[in-house]
MIBA-480857 format. One record per residue: residue in three letters; chain; x negated, y negated, z negated of N, C-alpha, C, CB in turn. Coordinates in nm, 4 decimals. Glycine has a CB too. Layout:
% residues N
<miti residu="ALA" chaine="A" n_xx="X" n_yy="Y" n_zz="Z" ca_xx="X" ca_yy="Y" ca_zz="Z" c_xx="X" c_yy="Y" c_zz="Z" cb_xx="X" cb_yy="Y" cb_zz="Z"/>
...
% end
This chain:
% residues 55
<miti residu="UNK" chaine="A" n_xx="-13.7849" n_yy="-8.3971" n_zz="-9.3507" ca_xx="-13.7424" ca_yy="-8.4351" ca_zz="-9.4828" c_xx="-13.7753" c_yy="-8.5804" c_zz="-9.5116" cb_xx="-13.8059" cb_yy="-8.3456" cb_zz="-9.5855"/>
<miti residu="UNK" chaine="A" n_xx="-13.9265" n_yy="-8.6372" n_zz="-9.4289" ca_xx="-13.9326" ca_yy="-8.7506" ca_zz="-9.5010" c_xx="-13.8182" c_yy="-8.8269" c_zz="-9.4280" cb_xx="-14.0781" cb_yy="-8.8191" cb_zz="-9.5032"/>
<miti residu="UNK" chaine="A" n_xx="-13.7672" n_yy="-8.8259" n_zz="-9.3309" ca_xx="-13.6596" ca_yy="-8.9311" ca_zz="-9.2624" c_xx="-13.5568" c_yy="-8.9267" c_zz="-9.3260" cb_xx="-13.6167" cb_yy="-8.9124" cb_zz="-9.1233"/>
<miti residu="UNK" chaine="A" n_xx="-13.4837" n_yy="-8.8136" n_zz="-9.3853" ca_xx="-13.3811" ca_yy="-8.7782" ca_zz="-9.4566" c_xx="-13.3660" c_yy="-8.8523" c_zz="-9.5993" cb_xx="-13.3910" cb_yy="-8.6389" cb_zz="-9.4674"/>
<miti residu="UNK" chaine="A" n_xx="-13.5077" n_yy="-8.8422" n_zz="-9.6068" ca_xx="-13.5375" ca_yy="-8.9302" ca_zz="-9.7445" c_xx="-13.5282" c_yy="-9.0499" c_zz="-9.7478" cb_xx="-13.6539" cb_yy="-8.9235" cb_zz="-9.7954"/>
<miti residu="UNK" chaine="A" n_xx="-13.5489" n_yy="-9.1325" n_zz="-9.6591" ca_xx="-13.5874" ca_yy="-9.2839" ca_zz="-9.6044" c_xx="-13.4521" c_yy="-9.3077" c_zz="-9.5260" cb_xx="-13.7440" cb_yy="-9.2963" cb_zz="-9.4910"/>
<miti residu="UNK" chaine="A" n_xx="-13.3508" n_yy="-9.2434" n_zz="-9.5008" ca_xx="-13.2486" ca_yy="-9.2902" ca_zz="-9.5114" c_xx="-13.1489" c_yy="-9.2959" c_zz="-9.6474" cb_xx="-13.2078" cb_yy="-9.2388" cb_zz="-9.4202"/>
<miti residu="UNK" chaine="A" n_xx="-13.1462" n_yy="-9.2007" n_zz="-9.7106" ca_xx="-13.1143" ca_yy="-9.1947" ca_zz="-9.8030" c_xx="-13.1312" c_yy="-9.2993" c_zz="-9.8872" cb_xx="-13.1464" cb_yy="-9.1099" cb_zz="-9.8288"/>
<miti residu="UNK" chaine="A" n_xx="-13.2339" n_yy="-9.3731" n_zz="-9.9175" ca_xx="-13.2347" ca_yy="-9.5647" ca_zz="-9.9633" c_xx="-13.1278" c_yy="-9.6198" c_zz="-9.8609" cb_xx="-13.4219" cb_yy="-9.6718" cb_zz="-9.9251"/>
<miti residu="UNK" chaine="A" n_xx="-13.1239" n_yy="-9.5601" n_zz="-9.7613" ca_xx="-13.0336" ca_yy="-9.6836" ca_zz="-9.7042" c_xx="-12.8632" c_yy="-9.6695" c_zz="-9.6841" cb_xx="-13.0935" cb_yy="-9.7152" cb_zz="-9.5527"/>
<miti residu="UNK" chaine="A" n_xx="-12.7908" n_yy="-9.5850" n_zz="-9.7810" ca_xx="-12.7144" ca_yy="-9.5148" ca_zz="-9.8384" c_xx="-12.5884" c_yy="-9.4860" c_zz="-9.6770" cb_xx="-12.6633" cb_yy="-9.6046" cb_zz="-9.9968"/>
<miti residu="UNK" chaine="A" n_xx="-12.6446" n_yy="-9.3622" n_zz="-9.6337" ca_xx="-12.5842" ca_yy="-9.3219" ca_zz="-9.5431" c_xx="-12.4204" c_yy="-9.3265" c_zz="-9.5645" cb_xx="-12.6411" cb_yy="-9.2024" cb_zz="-9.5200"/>
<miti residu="UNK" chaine="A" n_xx="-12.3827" n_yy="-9.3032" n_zz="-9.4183" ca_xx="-12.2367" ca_yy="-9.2923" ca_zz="-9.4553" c_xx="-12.1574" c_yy="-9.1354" c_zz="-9.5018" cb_xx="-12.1657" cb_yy="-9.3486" cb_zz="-9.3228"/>
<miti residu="UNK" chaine="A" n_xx="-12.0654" n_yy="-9.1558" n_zz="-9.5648" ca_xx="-12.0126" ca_yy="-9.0298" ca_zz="-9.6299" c_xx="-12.0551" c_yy="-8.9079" c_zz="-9.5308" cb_xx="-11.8408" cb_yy="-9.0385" cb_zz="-9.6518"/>
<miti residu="UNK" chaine="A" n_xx="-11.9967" n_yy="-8.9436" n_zz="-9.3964" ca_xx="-12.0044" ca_yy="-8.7903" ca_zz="-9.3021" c_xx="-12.1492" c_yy="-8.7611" c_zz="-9.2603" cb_xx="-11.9093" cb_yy="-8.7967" cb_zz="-9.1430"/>
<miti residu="UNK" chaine="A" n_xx="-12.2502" n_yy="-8.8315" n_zz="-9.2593" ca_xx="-12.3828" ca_yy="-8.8003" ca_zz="-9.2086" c_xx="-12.4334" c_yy="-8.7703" c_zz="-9.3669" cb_xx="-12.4684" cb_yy="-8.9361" cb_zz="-9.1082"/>
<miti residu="UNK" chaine="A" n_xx="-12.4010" n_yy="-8.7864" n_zz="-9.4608" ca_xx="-12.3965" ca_yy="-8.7651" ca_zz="-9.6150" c_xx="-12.4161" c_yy="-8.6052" c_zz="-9.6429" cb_xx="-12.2431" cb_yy="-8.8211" cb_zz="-9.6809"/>
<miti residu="UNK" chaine="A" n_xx="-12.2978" n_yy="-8.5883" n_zz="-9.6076" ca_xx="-12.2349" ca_yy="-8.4275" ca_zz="-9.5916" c_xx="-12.3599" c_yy="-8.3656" c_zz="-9.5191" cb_xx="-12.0694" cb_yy="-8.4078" cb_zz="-9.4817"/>
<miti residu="UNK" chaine="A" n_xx="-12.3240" n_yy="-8.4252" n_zz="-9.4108" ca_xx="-12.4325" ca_yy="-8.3026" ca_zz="-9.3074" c_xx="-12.5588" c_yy="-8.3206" c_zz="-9.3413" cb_xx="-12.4392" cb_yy="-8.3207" cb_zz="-9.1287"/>
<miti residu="UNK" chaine="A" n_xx="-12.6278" n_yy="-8.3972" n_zz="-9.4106" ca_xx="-12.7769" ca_yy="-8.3642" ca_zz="-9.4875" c_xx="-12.7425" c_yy="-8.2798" c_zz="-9.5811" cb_xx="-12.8603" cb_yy="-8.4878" cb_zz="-9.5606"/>
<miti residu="UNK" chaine="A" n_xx="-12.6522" n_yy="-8.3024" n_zz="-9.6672" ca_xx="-12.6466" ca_yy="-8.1810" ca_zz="-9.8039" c_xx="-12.6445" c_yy="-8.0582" c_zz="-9.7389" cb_xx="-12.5007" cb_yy="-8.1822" cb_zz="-9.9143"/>
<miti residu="UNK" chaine="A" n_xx="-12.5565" n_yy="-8.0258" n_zz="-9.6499" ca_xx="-12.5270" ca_yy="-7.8911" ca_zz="-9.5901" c_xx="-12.6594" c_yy="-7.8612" c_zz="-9.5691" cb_xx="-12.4325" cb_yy="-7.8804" cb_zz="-9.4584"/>
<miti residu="UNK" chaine="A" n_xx="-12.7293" n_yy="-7.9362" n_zz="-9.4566" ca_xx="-12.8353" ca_yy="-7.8971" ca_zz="-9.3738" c_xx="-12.9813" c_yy="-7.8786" c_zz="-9.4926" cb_xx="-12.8525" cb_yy="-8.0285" cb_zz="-9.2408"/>
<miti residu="UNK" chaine="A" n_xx="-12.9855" n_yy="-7.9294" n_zz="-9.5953" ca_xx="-13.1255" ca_yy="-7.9635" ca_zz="-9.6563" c_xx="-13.0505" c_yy="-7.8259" c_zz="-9.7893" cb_xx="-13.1704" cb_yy="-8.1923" cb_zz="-9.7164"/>
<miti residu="UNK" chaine="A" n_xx="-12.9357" n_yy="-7.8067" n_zz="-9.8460" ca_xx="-12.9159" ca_yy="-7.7282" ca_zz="-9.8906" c_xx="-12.9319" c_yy="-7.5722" c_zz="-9.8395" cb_xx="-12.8320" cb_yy="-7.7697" cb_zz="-9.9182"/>
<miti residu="UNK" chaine="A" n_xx="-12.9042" n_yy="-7.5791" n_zz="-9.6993" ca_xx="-12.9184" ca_yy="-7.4405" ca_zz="-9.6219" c_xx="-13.0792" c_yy="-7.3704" c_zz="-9.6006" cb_xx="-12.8540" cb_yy="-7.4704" cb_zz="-9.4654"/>
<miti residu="UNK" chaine="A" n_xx="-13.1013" n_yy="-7.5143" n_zz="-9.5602" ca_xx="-13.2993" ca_yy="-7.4575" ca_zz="-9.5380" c_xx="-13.3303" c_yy="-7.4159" c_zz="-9.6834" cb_xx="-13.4486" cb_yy="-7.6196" cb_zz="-9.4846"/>
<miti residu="UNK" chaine="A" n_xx="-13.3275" n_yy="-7.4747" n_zz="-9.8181" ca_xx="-13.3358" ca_yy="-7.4395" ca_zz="-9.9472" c_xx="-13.2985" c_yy="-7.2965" c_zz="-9.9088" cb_xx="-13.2453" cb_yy="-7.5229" cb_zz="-10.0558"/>
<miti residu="UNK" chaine="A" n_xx="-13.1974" n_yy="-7.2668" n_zz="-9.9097" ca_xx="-13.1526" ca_yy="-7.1262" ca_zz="-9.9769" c_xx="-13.1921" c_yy="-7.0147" c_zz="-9.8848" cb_xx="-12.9867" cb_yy="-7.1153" cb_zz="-10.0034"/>
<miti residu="UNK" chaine="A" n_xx="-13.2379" n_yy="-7.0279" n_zz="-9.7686" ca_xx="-13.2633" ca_yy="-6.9450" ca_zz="-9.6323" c_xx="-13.4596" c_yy="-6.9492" c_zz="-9.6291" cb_xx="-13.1666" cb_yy="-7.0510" cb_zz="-9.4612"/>
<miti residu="UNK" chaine="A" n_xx="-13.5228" n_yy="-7.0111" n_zz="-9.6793" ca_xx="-13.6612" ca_yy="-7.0302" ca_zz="-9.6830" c_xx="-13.6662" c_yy="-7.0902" c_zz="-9.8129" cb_xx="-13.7240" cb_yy="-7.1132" cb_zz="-9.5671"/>
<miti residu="UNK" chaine="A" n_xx="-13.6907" n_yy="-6.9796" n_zz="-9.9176" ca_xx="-13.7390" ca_yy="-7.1063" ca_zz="-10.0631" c_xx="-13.8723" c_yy="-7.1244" c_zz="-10.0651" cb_xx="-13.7082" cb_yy="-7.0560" cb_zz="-10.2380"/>
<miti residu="UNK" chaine="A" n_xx="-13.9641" n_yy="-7.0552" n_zz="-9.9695" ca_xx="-14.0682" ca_yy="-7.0730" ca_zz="-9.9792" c_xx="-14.1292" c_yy="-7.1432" c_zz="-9.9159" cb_xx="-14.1048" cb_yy="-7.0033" cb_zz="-9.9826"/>
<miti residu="UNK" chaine="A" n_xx="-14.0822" n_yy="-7.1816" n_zz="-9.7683" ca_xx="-14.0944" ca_yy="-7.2947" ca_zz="-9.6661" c_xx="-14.0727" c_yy="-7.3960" c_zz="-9.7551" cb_xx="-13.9941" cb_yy="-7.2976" cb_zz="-9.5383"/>
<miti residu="UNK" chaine="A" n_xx="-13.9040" n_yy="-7.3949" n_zz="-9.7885" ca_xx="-13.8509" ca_yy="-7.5388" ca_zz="-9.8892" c_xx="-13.9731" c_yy="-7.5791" c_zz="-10.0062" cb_xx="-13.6802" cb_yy="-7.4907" cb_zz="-9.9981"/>
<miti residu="UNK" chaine="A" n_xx="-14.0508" n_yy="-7.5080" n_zz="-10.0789" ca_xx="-14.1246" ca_yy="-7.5586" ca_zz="-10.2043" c_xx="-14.2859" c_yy="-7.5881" c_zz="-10.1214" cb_xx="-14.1253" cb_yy="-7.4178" cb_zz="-10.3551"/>
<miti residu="UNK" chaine="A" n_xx="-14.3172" n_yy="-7.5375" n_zz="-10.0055" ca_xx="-14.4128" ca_yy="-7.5857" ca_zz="-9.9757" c_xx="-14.4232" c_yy="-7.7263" c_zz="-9.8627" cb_xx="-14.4686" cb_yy="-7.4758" cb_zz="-9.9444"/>
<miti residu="UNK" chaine="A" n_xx="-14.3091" n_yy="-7.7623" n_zz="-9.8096" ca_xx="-14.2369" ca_yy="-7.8770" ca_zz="-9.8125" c_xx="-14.2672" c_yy="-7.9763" c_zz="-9.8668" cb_xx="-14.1448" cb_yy="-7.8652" cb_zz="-9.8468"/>
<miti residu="UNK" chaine="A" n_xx="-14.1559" n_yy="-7.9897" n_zz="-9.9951" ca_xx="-14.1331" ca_yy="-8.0750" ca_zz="-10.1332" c_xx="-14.2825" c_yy="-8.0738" c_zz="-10.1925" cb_xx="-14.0090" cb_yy="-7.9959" cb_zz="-10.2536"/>
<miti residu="UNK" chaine="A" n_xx="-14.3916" n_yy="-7.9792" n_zz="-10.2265" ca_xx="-14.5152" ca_yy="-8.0170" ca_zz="-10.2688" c_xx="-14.6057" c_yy="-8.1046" c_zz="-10.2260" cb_xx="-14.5674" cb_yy="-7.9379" cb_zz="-10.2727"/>
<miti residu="UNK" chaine="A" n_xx="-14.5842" n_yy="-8.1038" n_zz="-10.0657" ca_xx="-14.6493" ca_yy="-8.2038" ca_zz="-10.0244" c_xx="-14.6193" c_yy="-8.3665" c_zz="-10.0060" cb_xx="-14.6741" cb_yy="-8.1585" cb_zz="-9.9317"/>
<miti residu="UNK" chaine="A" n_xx="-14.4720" n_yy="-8.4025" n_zz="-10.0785" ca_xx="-14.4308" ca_yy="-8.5170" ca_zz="-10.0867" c_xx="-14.3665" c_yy="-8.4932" c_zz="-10.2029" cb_xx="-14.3634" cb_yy="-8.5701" cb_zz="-9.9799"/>
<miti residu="UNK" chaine="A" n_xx="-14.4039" n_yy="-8.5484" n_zz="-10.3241" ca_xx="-14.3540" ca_yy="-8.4898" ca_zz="-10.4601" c_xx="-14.2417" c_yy="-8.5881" c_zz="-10.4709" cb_xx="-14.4680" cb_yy="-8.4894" cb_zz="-10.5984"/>
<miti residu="UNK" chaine="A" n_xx="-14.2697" n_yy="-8.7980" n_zz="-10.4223" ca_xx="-14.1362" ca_yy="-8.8323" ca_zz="-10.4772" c_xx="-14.0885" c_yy="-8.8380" c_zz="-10.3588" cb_xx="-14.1117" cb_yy="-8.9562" cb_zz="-10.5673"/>
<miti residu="UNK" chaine="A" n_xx="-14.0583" n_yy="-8.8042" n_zz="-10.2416" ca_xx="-13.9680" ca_yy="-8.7218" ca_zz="-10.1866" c_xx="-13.8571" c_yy="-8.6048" c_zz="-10.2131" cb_xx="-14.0269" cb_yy="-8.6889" cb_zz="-10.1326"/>
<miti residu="UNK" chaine="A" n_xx="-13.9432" n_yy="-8.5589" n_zz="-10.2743" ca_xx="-13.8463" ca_yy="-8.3856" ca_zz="-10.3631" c_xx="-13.7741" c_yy="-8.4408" c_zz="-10.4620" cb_xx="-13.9587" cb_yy="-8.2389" cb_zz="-10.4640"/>
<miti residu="UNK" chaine="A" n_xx="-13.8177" n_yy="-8.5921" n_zz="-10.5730" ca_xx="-13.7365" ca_yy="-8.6182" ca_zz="-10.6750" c_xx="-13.6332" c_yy="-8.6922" c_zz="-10.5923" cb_xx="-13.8027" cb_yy="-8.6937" cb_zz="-10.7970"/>
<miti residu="UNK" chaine="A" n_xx="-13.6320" n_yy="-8.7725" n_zz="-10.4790" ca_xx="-13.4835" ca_yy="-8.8536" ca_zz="-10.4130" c_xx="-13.4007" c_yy="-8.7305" c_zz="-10.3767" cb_xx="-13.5085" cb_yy="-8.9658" cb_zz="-10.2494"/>
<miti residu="UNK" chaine="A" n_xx="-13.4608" n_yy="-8.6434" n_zz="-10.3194" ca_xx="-13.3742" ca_yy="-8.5574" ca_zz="-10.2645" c_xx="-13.2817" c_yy="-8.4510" c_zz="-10.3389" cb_xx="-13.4463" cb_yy="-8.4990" cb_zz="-10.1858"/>
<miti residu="UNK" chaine="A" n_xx="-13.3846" n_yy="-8.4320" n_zz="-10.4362" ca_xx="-13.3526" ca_yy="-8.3445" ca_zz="-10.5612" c_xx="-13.1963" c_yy="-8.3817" c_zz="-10.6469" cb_xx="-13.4898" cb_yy="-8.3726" cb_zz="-10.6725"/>
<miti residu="UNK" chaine="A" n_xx="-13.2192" n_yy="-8.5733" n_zz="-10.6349" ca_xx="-13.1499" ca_yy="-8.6725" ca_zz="-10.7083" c_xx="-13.0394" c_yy="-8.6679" c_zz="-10.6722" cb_xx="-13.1892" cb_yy="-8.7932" cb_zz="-10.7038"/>
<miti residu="UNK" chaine="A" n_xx="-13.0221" n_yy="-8.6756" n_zz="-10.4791" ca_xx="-12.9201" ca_yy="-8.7178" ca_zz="-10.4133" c_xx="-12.8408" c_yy="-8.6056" c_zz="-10.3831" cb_xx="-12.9556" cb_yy="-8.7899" cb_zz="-10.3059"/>
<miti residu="UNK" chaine="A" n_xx="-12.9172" n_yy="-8.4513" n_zz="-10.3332" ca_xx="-12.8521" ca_yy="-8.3793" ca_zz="-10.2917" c_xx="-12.8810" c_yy="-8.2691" c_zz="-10.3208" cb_xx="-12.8383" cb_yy="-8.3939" cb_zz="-10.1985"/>
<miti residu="UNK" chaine="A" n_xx="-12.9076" n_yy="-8.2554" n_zz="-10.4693" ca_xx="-12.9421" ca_yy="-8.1437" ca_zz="-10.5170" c_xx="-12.9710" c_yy="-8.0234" c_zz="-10.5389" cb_xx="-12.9268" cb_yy="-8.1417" cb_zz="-10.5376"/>
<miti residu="UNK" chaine="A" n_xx="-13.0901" n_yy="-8.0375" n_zz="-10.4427" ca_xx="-13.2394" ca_yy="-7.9474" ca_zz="-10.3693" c_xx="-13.3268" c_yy="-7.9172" c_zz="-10.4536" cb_xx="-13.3340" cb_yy="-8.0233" cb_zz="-10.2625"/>
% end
């Protein structure tokens, strides 16, 4: 997540765009409990990601 994040400042291109939402949306919905213990341990991490691809 943190790489995902740290590209994300560096405003990926549309198609590698996509395939983080898919991919960071899927782990969300398949592990919410993996996903929130994750995001707790990098809080403004969880707000870019939250921001960009709404996780």
């Amino acid at each position: 997540m943190v790489q995902v994040a740290s590209i994300v400042k560096n405003q990926p291109s549309p198609e590698l765009d996509s395939m983080f939402t898919t991919l960071l949306q899927g782990f969300k919905q398949h592990n919410e409990t993996g996903w929130a213990a994750q995001v707790a341990a990098f809080p403004s991490i969880q707000e870019r990601l939250e921001a960009h691809y709404d996780v």
